[in-house]
N, CA and C atoms of all chains as a GROMACS GRO file, in nm:
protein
  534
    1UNK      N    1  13.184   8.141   6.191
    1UNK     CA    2  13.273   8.249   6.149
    1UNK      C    3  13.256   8.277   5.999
    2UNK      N    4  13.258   8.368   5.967
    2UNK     CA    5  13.245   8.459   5.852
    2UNK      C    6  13.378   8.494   5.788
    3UNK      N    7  13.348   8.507   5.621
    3UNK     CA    8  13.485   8.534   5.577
    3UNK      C    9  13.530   8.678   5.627
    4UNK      N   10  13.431   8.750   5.656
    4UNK     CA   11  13.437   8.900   5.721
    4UNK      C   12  13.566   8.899   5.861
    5UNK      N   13  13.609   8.807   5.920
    5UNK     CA   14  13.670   8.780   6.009
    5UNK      C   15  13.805   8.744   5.971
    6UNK      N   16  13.824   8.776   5.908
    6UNK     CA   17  13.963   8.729   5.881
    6UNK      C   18  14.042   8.868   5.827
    7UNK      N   19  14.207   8.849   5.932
    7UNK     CA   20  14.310   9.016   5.910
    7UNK      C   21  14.408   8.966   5.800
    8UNK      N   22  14.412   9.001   5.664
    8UNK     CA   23  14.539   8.925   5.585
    8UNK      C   24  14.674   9.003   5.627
    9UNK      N   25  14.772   8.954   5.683
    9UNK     CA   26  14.882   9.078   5.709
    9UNK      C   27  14.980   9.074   5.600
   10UNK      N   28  15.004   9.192   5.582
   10UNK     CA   29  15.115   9.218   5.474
   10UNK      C   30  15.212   9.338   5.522
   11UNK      N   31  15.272   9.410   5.424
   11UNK     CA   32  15.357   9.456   5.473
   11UNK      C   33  15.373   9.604   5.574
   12UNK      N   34  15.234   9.614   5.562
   12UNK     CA   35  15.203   9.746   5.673
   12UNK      C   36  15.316   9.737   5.787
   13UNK      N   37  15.260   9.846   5.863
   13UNK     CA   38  15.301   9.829   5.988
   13UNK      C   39  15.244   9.731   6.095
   14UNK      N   40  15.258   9.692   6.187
   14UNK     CA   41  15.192   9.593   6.306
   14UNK      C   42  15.072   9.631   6.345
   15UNK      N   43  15.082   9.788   6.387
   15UNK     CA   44  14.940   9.849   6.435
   15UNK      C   45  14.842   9.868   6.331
   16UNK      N   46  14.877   9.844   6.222
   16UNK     CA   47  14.778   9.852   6.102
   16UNK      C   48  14.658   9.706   6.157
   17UNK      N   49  14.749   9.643   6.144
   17UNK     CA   50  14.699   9.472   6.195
   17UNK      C   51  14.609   9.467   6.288
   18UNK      N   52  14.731   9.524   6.424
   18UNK     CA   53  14.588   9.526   6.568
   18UNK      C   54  14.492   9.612   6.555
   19UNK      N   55  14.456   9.700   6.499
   19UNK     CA   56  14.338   9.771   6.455
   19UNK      C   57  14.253   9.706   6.363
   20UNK      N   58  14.288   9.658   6.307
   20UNK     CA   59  14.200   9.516   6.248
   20UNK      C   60  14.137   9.420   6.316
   21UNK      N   61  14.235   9.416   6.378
   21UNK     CA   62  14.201   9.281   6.469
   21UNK      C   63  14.062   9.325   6.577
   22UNK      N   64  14.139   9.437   6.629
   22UNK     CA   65  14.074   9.492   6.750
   22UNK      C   66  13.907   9.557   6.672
   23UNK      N   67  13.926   9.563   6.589
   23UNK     CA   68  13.765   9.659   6.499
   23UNK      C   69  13.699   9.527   6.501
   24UNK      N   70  13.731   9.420   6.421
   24UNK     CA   71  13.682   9.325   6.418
   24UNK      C   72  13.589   9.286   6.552
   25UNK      N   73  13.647   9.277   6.656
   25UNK     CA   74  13.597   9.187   6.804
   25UNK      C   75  13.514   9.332   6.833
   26UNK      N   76  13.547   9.432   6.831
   26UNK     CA   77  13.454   9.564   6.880
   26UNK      C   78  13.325   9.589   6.785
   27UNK      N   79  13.339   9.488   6.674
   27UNK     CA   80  13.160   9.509   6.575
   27UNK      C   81  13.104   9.371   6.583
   28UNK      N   82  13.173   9.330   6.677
   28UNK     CA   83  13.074   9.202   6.742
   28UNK      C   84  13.146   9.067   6.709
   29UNK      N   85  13.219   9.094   6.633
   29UNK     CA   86  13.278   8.920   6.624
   29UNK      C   87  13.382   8.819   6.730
   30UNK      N   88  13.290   8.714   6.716
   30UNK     CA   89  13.331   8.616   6.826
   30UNK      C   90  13.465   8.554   6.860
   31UNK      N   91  13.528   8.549   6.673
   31UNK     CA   92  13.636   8.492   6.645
   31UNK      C   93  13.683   8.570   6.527
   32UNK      N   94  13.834   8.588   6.567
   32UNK     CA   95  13.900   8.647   6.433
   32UNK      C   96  14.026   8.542   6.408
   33UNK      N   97  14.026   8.549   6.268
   33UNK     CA   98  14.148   8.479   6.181
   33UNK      C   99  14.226   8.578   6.150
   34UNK      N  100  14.390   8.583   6.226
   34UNK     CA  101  14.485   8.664   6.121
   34UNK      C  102  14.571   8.534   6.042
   35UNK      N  103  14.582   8.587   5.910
   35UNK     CA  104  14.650   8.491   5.865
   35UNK      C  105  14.767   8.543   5.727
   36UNK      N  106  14.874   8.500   5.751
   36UNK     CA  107  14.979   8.541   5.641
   36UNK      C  108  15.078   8.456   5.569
   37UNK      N  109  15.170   8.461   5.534
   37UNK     CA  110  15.214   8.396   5.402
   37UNK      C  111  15.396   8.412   5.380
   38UNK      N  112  15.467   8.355   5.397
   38UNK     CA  113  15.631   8.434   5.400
   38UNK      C  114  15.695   8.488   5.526
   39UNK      N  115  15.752   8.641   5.443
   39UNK     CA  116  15.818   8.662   5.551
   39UNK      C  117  15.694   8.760   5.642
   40UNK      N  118  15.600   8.746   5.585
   40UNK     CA  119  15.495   8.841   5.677
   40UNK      C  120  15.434   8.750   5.816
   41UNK      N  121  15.454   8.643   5.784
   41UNK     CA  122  15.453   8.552   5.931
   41UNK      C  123  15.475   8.587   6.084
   42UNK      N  124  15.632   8.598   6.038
   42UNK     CA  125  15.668   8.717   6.199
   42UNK      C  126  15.563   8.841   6.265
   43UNK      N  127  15.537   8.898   6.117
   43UNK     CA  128  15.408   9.023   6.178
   43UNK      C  129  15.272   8.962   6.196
   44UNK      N  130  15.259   8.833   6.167
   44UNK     CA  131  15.125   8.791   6.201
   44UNK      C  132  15.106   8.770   6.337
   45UNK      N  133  15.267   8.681   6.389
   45UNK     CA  134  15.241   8.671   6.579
   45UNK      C  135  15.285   8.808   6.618
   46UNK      N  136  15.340   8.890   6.612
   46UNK     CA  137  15.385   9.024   6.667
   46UNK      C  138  15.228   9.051   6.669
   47UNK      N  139  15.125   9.029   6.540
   47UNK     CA  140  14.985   9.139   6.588
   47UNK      C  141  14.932   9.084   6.666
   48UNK      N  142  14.907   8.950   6.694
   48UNK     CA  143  14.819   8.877   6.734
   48UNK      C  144  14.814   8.901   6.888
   49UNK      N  145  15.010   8.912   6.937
   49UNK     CA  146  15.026   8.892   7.048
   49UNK      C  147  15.025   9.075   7.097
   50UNK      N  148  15.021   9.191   7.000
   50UNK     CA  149  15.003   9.318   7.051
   50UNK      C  150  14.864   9.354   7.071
   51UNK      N  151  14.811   9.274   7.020
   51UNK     CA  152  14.657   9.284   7.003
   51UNK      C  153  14.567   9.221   7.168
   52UNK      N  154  14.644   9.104   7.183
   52UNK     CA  155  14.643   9.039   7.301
   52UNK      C  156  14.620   9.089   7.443
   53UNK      N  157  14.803   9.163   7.452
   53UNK     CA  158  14.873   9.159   7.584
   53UNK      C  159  14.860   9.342   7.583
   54UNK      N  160  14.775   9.414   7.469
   54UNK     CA  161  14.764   9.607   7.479
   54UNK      C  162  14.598   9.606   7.493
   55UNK      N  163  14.531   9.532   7.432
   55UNK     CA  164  14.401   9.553   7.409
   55UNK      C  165  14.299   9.460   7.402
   56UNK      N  166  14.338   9.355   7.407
   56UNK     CA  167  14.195   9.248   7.426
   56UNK      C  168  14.266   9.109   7.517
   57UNK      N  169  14.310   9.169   7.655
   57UNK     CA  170  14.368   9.066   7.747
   57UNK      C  171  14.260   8.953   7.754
   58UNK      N  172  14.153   8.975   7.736
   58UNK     CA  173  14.054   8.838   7.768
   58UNK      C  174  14.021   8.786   7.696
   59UNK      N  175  14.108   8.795   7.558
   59UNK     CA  176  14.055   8.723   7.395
   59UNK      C  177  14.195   8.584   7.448
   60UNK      N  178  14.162   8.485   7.381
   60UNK     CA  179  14.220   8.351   7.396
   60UNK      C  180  14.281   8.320   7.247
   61UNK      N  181  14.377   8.257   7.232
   61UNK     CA  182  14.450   8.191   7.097
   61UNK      C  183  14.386   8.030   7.110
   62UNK      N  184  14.277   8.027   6.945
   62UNK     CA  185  14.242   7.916   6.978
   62UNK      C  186  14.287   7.823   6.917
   63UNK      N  187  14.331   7.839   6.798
   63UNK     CA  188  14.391   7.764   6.693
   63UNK      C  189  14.513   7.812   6.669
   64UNK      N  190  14.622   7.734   6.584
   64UNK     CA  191  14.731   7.801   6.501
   64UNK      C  192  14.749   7.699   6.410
   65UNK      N  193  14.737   7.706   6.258
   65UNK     CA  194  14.770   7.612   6.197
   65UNK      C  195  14.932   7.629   6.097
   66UNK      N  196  14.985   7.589   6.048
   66UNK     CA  197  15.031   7.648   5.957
   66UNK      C  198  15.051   7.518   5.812
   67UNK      N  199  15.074   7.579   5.748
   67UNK     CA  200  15.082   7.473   5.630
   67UNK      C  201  15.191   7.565   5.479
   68UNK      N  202  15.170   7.475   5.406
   68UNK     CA  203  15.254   7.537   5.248
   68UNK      C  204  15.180   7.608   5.162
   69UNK      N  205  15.139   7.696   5.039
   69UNK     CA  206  15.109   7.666   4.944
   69UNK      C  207  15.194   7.681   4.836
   70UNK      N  208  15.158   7.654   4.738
   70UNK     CA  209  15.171   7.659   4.600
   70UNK      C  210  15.160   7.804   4.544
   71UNK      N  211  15.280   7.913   4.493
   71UNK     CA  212  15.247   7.989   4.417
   71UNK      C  213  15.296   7.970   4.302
   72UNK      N  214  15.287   8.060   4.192
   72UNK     CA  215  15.319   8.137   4.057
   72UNK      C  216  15.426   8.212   4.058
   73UNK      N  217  15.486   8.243   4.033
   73UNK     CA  218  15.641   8.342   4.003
   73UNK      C  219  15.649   8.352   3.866
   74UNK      N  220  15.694   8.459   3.826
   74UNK     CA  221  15.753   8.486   3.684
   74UNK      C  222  15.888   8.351   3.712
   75UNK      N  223  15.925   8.308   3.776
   75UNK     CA  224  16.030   8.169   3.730
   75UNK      C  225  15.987   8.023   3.791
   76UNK      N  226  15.819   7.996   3.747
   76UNK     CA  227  15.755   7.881   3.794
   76UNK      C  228  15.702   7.895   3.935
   77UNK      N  229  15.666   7.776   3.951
   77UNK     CA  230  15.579   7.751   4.062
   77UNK      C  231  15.706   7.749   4.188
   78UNK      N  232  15.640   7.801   4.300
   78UNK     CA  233  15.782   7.820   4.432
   78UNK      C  234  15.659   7.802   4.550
   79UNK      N  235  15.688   7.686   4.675
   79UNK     CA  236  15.625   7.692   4.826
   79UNK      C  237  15.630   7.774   4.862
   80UNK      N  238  15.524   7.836   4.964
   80UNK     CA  239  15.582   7.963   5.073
   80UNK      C  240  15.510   7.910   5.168
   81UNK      N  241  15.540   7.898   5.329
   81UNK     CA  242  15.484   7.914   5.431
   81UNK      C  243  15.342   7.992   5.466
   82UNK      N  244  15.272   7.884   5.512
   82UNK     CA  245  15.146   8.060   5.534
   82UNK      C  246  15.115   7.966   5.719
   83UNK      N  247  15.055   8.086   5.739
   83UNK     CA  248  15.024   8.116   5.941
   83UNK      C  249  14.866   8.086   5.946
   84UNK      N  250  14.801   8.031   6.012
   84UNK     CA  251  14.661   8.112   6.046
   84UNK      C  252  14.629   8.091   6.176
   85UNK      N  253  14.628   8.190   6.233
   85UNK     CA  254  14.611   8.212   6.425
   85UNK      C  255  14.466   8.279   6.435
   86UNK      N  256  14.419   8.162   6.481
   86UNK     CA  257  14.208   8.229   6.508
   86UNK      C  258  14.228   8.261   6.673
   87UNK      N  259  14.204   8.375   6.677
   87UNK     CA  260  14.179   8.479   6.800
   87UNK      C  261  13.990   8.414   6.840
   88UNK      N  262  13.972   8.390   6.987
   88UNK     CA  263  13.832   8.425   7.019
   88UNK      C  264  13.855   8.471   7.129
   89UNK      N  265  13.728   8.504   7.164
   89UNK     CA  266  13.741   8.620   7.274
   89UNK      C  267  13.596   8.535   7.367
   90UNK      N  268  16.071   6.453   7.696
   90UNK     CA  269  16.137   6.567   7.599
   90UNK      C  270  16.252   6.589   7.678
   91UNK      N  271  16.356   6.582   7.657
   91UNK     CA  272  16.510   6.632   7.709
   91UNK      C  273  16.505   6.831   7.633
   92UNK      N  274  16.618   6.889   7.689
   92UNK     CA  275  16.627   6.979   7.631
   92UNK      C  276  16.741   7.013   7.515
   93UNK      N  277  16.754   6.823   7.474
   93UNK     CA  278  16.849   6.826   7.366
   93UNK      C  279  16.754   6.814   7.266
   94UNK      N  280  16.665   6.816   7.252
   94UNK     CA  281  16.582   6.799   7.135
   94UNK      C  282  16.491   6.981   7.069
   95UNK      N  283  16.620   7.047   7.108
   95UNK     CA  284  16.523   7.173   7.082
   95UNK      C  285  16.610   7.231   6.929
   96UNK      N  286  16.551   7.283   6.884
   96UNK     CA  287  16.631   7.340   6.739
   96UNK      C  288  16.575   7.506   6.717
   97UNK      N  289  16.738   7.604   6.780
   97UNK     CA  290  16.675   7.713   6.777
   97UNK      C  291  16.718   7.757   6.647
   98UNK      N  292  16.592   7.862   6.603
   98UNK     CA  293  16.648   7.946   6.468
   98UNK      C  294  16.704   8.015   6.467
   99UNK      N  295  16.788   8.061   6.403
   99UNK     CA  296  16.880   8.200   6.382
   99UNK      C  297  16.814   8.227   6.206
  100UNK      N  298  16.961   8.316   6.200
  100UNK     CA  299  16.991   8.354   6.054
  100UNK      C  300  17.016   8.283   5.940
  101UNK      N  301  17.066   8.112   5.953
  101UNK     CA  302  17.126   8.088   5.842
  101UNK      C  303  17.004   8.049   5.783
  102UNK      N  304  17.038   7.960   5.659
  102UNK     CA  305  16.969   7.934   5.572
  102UNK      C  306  16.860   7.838   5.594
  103UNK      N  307  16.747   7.805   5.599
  103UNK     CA  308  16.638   7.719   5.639
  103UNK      C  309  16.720   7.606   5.653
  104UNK      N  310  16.797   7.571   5.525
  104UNK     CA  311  16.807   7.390   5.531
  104UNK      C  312  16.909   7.372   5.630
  105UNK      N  313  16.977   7.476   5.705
  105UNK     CA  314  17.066   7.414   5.838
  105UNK      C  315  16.974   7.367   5.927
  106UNK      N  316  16.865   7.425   5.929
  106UNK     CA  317  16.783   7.396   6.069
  106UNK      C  318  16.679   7.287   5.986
  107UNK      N  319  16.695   7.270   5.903
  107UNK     CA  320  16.597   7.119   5.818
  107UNK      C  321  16.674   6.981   5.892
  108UNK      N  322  16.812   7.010   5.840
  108UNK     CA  323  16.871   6.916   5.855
  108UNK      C  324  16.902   6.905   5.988
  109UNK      N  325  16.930   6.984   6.149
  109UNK     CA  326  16.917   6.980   6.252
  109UNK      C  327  16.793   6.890   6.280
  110UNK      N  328  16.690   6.946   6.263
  110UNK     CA  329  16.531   6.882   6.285
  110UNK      C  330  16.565   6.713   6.228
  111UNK      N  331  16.585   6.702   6.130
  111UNK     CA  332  16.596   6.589   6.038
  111UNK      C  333  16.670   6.478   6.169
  112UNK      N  334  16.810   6.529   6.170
  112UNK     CA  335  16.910   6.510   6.247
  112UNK      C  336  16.867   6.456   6.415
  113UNK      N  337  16.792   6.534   6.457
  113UNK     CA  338  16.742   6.538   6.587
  113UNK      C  339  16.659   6.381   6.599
  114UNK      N  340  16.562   6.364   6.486
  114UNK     CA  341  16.463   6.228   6.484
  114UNK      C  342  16.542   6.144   6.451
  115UNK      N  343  16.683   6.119   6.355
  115UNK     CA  344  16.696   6.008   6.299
  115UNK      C  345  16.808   5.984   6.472
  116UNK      N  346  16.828   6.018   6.528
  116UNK     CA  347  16.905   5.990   6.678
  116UNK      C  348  16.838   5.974   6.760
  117UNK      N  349  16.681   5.931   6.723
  117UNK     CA  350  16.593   5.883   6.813
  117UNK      C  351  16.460   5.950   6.894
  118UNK      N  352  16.498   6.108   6.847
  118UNK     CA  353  16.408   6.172   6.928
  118UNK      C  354  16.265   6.143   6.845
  119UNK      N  355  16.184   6.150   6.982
  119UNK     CA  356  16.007   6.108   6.964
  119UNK      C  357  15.922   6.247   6.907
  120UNK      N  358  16.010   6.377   6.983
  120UNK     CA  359  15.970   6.508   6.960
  120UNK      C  360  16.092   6.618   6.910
  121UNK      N  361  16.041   6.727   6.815
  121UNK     CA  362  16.160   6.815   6.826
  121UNK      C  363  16.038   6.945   6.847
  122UNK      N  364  16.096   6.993   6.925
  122UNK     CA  365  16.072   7.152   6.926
  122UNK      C  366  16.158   7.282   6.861
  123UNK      N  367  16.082   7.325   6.769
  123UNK     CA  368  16.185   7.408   6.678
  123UNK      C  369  16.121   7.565   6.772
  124UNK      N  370  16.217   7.686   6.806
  124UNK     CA  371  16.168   7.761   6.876
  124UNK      C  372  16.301   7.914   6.806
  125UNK      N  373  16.150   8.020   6.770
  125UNK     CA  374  16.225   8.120   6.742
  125UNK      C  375  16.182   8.238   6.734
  126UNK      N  376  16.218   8.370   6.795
  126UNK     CA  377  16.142   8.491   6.816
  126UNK      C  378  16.195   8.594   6.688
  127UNK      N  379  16.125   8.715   6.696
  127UNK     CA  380  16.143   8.824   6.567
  127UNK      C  381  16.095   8.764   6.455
  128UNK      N  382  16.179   8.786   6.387
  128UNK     CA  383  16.186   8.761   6.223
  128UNK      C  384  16.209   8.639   6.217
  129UNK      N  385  16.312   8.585   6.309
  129UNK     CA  386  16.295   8.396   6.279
  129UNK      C  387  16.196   8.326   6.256
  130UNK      N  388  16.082   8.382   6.344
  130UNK     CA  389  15.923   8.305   6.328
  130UNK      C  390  15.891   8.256   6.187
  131UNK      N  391  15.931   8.316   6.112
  131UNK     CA  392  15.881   8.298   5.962
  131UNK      C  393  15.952   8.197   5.903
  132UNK      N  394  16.096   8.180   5.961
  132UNK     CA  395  16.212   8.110   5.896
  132UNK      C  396  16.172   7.976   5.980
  133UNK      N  397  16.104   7.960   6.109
  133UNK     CA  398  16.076   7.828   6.203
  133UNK      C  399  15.966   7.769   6.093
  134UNK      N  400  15.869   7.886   6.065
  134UNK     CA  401  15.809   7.729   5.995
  134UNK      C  402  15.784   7.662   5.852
  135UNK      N  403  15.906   7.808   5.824
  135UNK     CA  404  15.949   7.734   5.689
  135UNK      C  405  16.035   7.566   5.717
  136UNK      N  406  16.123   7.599   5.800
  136UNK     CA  407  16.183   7.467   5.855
  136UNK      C  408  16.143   7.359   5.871
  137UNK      N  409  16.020   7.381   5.970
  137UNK     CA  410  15.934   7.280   5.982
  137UNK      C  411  15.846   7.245   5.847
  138UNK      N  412  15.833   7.317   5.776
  138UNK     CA  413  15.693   7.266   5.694
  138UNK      C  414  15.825   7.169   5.552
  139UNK      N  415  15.927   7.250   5.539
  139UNK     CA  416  16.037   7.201   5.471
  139UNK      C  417  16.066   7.036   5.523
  140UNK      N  418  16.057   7.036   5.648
  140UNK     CA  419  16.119   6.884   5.705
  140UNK      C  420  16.037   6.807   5.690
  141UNK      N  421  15.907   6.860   5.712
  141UNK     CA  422  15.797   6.760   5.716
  141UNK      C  423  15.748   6.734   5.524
  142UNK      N  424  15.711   6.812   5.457
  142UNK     CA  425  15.723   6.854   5.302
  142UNK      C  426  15.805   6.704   5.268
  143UNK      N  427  15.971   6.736   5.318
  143UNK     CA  428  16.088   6.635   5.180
  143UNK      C  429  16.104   6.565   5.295
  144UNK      N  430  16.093   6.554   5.380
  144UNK     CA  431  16.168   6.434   5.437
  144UNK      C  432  16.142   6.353   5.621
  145UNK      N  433  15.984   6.399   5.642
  145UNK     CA  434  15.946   6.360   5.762
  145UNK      C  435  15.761   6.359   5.697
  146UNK      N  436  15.722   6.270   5.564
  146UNK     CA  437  15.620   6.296   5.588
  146UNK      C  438  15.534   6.204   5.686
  147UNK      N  439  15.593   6.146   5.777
  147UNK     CA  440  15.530   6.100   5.858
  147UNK      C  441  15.491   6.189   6.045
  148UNK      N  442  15.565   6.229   6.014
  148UNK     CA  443  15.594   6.369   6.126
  148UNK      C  444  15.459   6.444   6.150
  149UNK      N  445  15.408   6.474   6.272
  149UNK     CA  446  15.276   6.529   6.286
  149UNK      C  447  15.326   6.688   6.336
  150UNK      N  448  15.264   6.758   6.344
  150UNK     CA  449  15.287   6.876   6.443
  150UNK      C  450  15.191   6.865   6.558
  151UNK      N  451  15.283   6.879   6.652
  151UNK     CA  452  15.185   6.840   6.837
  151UNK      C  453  15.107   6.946   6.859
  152UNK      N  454  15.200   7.095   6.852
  152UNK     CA  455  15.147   7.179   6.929
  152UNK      C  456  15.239   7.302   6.873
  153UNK      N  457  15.125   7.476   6.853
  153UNK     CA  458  15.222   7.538   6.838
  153UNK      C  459  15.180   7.631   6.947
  154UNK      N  460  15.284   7.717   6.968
  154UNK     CA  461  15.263   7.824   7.105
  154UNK      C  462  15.342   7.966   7.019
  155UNK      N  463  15.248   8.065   7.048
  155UNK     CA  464  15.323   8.163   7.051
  155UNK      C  465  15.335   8.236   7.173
  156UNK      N  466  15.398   8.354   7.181
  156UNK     CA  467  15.400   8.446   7.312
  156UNK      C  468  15.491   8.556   7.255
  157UNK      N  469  15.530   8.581   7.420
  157UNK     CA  470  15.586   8.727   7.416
  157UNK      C  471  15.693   8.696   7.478
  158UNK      N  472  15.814   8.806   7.482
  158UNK     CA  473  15.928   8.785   7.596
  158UNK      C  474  15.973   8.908   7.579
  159UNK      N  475  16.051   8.953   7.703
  159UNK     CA  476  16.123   9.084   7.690
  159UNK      C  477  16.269   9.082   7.699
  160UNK      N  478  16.343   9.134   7.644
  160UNK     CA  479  16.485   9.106   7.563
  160UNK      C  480  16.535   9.258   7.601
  161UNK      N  481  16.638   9.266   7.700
  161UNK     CA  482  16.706   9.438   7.712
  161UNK      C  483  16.781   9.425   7.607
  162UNK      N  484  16.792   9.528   7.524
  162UNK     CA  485  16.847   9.572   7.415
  162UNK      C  486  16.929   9.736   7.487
  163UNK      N  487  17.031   9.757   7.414
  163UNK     CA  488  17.097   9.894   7.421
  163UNK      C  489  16.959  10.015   7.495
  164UNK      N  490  16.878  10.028   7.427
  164UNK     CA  491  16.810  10.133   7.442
  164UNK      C  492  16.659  10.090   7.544
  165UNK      N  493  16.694   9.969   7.639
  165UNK     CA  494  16.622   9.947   7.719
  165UNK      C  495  16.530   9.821   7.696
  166UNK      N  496  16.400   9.773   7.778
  166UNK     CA  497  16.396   9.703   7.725
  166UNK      C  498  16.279   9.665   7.627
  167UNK      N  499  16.250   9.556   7.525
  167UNK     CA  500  16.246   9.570   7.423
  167UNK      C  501  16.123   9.425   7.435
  168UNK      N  502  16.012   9.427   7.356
  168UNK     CA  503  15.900   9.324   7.395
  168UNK      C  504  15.937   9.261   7.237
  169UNK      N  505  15.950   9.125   7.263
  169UNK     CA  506  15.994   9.040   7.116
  169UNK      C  507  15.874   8.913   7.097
  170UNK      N  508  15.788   8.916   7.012
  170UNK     CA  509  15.759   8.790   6.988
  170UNK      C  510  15.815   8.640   6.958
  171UNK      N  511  15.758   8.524   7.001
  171UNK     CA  512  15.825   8.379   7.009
  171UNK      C  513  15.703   8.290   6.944
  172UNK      N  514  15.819   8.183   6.875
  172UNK     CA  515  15.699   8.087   6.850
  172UNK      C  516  15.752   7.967   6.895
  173UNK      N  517  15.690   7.788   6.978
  173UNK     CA  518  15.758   7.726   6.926
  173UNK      C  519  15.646   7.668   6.872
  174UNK      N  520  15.686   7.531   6.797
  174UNK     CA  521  15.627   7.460   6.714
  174UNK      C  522  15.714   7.313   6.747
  175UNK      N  523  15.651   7.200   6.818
  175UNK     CA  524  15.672   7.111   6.850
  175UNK      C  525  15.600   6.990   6.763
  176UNK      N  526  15.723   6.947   6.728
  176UNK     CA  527  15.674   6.837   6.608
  176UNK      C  528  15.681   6.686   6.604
  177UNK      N  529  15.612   6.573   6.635
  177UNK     CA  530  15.627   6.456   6.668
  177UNK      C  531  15.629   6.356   6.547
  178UNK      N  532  15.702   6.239   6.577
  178UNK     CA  533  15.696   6.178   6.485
  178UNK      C  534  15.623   6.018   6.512
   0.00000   0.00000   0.00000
């Protein structure tokens, strides 16, 4: 997998996402990473699973990890949650 | 797994459901399953990564699942994303 494979979600809309997702697997890739950070989490499984159960019923959830990182803030360093759900098909 | 060992998310503040999770292992449980659809998703694994982070770093994560479910709402019915995230110690 390629860094080319990977959907960062932010605050778009959802279908912004599954069109990502879905372009991705339609220019040939085997496996896609969506992955997000906060409160954009929720829209990471909302795409994953519209992407799924509207348009690529025979793609599989192969991974889900999630973990912390470390950011910057104008008032110090603060954790945030991040997602990463690898789609293959 | 009993189905007393489940910790659903709502609205309040992460550390109610830290300390639920927390709560759940020190009374013996082997597993907790933290489980939450919409916008909670984001707040589940802040929870989890929070419990495990300050105060379960021995705590593994087993398994996470997402999906779908359908929820009638006023205006019919309504497709909601779910996550759980089952966490062992």
């Amino acid at each position: 997998m390629t860094d080319d494979n990977i959907v960062y979600i932010g605050n778009k809309p959802v279908m912004n996402y599954v069109l990502a997702v879905v372009t991705q697997f339609n220019n040939g890739a085997s496996e896609v990473a969506v992955k997000a950070r906060g409160k954009a989490i929720s829209r990471a499984v909302d795409a994953v699973e519209v992407s799924r159960n509207r348009f690529l019923p025979e793609s599989k959830i192969k991974e889900i990890k999630i973990g912390t990182e470390k950011i910057a803030t104008d008032r110090g360093d603060s954790n945030v949650s991040i997602i990463e759900i690898v789609m293959s098909k």
